[in-house]
PDB file with one MODEL, atoms N, CA, C and O in Angstrom:
MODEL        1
ATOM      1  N   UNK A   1     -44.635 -11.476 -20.802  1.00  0.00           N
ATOM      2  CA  UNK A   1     -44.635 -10.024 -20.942  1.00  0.00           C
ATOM      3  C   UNK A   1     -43.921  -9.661 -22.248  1.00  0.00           C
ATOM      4  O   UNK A   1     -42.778 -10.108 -22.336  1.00  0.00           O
ATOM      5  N   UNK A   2     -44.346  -8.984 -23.213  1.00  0.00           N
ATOM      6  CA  UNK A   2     -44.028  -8.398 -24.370  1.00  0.00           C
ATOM      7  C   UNK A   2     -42.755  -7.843 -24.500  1.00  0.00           C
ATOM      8  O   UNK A   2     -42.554  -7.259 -23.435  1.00  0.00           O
ATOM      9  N   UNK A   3     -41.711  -7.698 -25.286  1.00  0.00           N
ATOM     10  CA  UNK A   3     -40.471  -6.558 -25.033  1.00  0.00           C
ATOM     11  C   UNK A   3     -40.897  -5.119 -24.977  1.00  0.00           C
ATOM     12  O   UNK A   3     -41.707  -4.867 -25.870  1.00  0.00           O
ATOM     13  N   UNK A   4     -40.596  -4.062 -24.183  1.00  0.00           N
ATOM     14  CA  UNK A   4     -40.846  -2.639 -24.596  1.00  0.00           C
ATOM     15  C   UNK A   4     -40.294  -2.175 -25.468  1.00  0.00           C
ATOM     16  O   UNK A   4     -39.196  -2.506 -25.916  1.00  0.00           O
ATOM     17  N   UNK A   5     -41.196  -1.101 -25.922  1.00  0.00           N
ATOM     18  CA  UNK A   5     -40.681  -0.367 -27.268  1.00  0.00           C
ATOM     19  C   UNK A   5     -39.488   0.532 -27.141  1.00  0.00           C
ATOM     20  O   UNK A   5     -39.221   0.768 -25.962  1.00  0.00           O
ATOM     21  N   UNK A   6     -38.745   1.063 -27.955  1.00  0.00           N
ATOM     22  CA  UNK A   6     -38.141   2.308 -27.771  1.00  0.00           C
ATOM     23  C   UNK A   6     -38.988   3.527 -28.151  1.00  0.00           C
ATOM     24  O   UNK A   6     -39.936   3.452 -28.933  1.00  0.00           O
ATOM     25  N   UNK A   7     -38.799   4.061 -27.866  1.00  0.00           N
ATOM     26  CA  UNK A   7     -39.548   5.376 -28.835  1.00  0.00           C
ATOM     27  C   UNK A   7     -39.159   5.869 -29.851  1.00  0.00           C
ATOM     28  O   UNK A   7     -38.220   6.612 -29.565  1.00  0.00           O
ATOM     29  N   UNK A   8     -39.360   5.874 -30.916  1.00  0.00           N
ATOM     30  CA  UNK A   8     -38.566   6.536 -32.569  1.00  0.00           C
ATOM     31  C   UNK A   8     -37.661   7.734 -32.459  1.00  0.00           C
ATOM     32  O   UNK A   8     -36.441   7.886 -32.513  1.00  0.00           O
ATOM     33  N   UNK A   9     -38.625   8.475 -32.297  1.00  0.00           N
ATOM     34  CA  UNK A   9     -38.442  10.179 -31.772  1.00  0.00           C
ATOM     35  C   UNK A   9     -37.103   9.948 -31.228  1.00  0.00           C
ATOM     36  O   UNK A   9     -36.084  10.408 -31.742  1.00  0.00           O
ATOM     37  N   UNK A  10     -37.130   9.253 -30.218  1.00  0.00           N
ATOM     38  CA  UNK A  10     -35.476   9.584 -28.730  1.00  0.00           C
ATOM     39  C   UNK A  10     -34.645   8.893 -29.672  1.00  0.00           C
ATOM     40  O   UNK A  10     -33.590   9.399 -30.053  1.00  0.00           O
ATOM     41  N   UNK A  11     -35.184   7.365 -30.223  1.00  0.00           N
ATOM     42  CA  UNK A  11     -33.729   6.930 -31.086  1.00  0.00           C
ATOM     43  C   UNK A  11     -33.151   7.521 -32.065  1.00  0.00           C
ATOM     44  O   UNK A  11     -31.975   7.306 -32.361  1.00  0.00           O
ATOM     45  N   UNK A  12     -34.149   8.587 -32.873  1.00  0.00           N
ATOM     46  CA  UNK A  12     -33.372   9.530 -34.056  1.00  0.00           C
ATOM     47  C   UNK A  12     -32.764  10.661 -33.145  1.00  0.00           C
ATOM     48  O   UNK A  12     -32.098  11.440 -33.826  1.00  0.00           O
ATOM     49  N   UNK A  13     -32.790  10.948 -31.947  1.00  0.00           N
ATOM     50  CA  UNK A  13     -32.555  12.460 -31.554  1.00  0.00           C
ATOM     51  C   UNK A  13     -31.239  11.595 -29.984  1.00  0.00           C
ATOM     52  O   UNK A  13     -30.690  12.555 -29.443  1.00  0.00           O
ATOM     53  N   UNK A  14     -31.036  11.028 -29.705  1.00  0.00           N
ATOM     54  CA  UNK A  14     -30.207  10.601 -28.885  1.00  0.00           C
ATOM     55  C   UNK A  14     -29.391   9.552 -28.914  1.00  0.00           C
ATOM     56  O   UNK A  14     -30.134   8.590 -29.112  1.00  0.00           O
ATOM     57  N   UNK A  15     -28.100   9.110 -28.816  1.00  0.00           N
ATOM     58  CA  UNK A  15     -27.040   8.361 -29.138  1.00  0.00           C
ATOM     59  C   UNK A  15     -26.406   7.888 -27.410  1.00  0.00           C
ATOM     60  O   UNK A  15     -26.285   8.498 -26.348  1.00  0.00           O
ATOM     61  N   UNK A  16     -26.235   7.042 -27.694  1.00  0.00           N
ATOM     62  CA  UNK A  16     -25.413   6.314 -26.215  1.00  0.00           C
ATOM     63  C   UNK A  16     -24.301   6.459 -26.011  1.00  0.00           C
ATOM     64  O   UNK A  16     -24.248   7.557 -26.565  1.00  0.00           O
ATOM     65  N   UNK A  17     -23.389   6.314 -25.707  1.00  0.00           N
ATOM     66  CA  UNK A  17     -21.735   6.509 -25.368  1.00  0.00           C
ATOM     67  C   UNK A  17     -21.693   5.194 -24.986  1.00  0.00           C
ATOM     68  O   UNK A  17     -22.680   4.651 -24.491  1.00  0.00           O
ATOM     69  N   UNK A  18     -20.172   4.362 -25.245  1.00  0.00           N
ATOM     70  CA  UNK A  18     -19.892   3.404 -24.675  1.00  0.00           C
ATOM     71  C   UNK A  18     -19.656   3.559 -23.085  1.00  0.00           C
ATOM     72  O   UNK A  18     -19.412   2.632 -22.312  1.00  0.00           O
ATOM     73  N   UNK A  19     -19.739   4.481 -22.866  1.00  0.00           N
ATOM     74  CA  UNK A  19     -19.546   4.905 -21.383  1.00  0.00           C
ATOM     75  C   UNK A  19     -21.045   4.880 -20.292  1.00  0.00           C
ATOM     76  O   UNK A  19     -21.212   4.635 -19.097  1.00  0.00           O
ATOM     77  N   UNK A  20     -21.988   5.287 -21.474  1.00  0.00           N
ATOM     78  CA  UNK A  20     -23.372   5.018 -20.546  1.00  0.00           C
ATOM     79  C   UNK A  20     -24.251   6.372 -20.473  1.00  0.00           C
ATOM     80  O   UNK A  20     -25.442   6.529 -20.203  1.00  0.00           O
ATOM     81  N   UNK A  21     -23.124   7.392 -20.850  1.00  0.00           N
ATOM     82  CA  UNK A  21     -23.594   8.834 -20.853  1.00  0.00           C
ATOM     83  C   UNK A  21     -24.270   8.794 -22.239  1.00  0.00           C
ATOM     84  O   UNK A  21     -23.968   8.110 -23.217  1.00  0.00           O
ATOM     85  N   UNK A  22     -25.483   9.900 -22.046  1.00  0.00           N
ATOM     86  CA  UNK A  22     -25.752  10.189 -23.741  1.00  0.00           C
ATOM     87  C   UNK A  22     -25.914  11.362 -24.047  1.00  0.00           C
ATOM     88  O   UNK A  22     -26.205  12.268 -23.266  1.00  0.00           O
ATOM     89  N   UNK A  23     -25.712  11.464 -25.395  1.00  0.00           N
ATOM     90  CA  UNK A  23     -25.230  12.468 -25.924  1.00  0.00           C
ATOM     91  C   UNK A  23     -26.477  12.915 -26.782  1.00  0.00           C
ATOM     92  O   UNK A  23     -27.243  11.977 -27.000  1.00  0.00           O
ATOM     93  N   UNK A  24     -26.923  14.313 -27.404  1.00  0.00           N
ATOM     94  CA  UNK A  24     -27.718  15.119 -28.334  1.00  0.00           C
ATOM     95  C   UNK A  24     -27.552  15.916 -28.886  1.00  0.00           C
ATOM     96  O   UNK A  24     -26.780  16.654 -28.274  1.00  0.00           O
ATOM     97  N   UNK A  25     -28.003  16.568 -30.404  1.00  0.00           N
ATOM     98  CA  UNK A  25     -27.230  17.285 -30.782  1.00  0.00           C
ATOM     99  C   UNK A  25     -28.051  19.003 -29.997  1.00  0.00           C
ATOM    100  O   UNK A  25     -29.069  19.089 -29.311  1.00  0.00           O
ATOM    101  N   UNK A  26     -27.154  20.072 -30.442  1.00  0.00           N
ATOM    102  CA  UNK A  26     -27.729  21.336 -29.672  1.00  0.00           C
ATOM    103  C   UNK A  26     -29.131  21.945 -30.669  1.00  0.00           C
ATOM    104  O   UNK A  26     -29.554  21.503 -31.738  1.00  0.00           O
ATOM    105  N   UNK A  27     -29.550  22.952 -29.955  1.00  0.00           N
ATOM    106  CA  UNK A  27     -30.757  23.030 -30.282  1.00  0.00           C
ATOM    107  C   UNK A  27     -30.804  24.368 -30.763  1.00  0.00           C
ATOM    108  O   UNK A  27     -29.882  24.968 -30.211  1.00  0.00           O
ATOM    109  N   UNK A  28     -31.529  25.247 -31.645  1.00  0.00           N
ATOM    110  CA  UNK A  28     -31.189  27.148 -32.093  1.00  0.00           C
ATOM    111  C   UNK A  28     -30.173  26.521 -33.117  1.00  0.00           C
ATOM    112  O   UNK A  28     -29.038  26.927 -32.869  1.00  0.00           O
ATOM    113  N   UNK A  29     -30.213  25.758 -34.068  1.00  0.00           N
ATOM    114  CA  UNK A  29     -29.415  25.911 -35.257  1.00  0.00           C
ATOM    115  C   UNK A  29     -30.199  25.528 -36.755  1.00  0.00           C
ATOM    116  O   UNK A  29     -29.546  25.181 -37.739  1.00  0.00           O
ATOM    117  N   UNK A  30     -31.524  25.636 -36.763  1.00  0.00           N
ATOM    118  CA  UNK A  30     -32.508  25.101 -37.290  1.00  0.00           C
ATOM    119  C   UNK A  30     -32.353  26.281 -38.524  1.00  0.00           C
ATOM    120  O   UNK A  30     -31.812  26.319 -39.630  1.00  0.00           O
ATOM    121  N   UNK A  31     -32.910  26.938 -37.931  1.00  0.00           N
ATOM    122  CA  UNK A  31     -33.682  28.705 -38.605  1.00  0.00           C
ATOM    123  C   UNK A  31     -33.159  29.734 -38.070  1.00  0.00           C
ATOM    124  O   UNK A  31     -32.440  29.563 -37.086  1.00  0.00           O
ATOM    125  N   UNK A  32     -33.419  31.242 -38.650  1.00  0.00           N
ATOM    126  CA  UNK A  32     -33.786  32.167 -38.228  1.00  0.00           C
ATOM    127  C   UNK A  32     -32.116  32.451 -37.654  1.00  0.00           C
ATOM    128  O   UNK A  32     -31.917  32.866 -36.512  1.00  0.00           O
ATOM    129  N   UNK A  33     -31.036  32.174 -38.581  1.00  0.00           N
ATOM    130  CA  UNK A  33     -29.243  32.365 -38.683  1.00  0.00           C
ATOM    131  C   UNK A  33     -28.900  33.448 -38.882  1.00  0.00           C
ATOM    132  O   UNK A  33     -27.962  33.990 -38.298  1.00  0.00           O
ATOM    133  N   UNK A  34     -29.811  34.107 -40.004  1.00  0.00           N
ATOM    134  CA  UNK A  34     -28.841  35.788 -40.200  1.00  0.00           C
ATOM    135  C   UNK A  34     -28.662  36.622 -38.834  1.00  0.00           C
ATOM    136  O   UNK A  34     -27.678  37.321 -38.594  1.00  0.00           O
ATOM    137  N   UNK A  35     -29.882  36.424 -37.881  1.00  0.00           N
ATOM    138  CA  UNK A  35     -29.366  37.229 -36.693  1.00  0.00           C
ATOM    139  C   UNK A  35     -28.353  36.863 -35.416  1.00  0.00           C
ATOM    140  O   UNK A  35     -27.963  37.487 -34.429  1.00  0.00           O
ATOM    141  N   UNK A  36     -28.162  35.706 -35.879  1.00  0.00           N
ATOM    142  CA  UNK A  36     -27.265  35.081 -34.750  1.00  0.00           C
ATOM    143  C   UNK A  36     -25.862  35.345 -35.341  1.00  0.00           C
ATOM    144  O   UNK A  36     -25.573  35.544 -36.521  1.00  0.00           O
ATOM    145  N   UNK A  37     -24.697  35.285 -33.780  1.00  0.00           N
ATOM    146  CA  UNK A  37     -23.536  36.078 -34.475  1.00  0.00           C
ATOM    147  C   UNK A  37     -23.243  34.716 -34.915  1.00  0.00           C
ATOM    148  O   UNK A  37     -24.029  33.797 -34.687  1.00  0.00           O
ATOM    149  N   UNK A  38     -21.826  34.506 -35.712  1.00  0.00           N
ATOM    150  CA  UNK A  38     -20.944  33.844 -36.060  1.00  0.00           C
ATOM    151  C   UNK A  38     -20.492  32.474 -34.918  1.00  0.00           C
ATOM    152  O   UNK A  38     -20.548  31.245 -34.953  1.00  0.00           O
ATOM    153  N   UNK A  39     -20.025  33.549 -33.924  1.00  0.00           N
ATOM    154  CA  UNK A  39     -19.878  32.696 -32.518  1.00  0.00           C
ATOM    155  C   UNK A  39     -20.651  32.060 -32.284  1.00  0.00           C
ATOM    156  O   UNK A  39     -20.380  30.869 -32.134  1.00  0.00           O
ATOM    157  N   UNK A  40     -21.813  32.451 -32.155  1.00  0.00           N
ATOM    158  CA  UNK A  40     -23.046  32.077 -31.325  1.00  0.00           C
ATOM    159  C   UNK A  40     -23.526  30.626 -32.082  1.00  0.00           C
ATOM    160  O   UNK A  40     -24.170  29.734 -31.531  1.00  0.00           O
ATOM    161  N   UNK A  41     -22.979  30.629 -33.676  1.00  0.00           N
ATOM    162  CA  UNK A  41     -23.442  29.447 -34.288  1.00  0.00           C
ATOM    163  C   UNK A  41     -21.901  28.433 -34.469  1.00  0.00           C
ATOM    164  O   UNK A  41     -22.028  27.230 -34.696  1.00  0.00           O
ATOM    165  N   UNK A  42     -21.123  28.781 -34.399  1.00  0.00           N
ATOM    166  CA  UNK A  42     -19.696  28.072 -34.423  1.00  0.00           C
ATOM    167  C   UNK A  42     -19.763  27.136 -33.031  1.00  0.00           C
ATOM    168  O   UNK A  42     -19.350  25.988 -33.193  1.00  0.00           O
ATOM    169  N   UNK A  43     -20.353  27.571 -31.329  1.00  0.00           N
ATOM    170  CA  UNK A  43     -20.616  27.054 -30.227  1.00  0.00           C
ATOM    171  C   UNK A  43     -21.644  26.325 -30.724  1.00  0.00           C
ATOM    172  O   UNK A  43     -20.942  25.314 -30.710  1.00  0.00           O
ATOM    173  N   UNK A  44     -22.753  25.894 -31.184  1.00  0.00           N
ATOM    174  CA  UNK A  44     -23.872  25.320 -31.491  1.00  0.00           C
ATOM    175  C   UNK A  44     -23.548  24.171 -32.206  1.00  0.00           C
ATOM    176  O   UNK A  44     -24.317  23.214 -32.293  1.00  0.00           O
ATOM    177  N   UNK A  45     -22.643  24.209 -32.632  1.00  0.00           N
ATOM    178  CA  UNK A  45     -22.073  22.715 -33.322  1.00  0.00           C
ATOM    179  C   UNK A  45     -21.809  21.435 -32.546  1.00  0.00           C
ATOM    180  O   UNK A  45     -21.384  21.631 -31.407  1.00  0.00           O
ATOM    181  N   UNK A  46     -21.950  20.313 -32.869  1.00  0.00           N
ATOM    182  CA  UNK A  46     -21.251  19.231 -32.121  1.00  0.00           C
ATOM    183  C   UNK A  46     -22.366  18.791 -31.346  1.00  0.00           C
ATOM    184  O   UNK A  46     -23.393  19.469 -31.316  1.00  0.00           O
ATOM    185  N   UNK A  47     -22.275  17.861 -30.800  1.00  0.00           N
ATOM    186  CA  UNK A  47     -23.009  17.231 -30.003  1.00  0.00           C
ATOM    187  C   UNK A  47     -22.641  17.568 -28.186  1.00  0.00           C
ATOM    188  O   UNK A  47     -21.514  17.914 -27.830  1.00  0.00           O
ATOM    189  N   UNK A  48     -23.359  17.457 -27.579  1.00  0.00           N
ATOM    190  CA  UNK A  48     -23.583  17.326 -25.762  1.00  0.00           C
ATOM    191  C   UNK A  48     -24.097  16.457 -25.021  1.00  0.00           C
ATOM    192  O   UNK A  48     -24.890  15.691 -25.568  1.00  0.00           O
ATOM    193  N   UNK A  49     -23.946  16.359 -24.196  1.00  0.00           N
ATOM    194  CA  UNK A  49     -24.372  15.394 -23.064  1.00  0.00           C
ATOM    195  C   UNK A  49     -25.553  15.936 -22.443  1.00  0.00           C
ATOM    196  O   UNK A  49     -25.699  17.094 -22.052  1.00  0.00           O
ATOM    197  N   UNK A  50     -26.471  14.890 -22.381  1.00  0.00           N
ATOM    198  CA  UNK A  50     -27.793  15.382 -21.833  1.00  0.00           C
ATOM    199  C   UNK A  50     -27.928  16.022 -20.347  1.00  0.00           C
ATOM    200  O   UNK A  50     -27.275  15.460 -19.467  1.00  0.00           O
ATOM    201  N   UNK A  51     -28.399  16.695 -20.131  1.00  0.00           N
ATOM    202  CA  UNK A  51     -28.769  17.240 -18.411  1.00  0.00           C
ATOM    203  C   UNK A  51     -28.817  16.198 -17.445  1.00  0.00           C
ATOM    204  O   UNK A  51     -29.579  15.274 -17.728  1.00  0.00           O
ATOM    205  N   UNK A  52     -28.345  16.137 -16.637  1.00  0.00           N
ATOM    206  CA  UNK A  52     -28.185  15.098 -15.408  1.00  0.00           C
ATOM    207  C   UNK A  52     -29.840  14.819 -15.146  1.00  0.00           C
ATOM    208  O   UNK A  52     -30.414  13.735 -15.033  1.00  0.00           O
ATOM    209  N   UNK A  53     -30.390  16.184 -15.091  1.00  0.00           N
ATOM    210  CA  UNK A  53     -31.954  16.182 -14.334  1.00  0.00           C
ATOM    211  C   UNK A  53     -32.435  15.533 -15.677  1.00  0.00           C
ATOM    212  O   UNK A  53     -32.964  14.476 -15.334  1.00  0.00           O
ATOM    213  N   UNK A  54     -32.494  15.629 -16.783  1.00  0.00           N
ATOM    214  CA  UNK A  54     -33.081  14.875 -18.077  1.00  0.00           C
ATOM    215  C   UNK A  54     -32.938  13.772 -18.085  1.00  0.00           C
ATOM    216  O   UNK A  54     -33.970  13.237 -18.492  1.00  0.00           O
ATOM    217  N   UNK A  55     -31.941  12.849 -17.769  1.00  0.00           N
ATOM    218  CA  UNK A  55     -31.190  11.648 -18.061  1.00  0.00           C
ATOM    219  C   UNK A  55     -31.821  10.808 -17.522  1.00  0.00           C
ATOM    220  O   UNK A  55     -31.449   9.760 -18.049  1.00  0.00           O
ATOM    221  N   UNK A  56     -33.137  10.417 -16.212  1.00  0.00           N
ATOM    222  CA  UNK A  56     -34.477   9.529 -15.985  1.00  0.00           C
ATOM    223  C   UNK A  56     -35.353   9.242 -17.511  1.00  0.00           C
ATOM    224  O   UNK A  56     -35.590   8.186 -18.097  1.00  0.00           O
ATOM    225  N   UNK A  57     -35.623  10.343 -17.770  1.00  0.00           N
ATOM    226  CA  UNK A  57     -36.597  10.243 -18.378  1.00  0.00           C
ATOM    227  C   UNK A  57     -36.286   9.655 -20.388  1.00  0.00           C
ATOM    228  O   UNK A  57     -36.788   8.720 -21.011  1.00  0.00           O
ATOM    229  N   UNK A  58     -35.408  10.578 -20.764  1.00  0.00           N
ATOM    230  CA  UNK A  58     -34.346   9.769 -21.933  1.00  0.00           C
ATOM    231  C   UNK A  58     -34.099   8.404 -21.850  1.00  0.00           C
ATOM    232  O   UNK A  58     -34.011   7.770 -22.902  1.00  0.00           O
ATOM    233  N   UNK A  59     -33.938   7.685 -20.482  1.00  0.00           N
ATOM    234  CA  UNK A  59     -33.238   6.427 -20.501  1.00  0.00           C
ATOM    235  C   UNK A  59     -35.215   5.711 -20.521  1.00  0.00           C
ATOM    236  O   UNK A  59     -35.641   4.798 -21.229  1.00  0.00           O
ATOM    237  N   UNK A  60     -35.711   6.241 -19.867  1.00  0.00           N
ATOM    238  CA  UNK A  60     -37.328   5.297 -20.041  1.00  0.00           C
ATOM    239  C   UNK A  60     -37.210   5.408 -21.609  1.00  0.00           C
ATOM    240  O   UNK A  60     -36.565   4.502 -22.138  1.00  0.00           O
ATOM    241  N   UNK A  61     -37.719   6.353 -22.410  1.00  0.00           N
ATOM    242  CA  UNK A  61     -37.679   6.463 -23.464  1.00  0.00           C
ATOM    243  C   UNK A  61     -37.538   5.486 -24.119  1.00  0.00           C
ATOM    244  O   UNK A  61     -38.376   4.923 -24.823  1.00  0.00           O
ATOM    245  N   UNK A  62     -35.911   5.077 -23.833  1.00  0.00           N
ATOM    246  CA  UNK A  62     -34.576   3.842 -24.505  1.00  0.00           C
ATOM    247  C   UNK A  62     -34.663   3.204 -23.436  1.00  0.00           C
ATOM    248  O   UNK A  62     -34.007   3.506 -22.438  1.00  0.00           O
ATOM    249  N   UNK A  63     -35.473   2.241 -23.489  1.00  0.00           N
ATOM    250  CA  UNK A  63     -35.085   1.099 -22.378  1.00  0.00           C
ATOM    251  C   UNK A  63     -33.955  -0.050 -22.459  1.00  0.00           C
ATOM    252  O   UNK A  63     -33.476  -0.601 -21.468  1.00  0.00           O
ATOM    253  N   UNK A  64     -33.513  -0.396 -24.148  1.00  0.00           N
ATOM    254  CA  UNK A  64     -32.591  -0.763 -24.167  1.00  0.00           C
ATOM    255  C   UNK A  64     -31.280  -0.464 -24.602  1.00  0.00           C
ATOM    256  O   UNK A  64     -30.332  -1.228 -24.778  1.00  0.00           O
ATOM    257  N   UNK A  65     -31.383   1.034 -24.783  1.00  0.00           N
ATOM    258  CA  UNK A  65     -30.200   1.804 -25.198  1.00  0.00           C
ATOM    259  C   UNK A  65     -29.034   1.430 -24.017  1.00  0.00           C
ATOM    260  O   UNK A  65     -27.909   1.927 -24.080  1.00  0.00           O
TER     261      UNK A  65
ENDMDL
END
């Protein structure tokens, strides 16, 4: 049986934790800034932990992440 692939896409857009959790960066920080407040883009920074309900389908993705 062949090794499985990862998928490109999930390996540029998702990171592992030595812990097992993974992490992504947030999403609304692309474009379209002059109308968003200050706050609203200062919270948008940094990275997060993926959705519990997401976290099946991310890990198929990365089978050996």
């Amino acid at each position: 049986m062949p090794k499985m692939k990862t998928k490109s896409g999930a390996a540029k857009r998702f990171k592992v934790r030595s812990s097992g959790s993974i992490k992504r960066s947030q999403a609304f920080k692309r474009h379209i800034l002059t109308k968003k407040s200050p706050k609203c883009k200062r919270q948008l920074r940094g990275m997060v932990e993926v959705h519990p309900s997401d976290l099946p389908l991310v890990k198929k993705m990365m089978p050996y992440a």
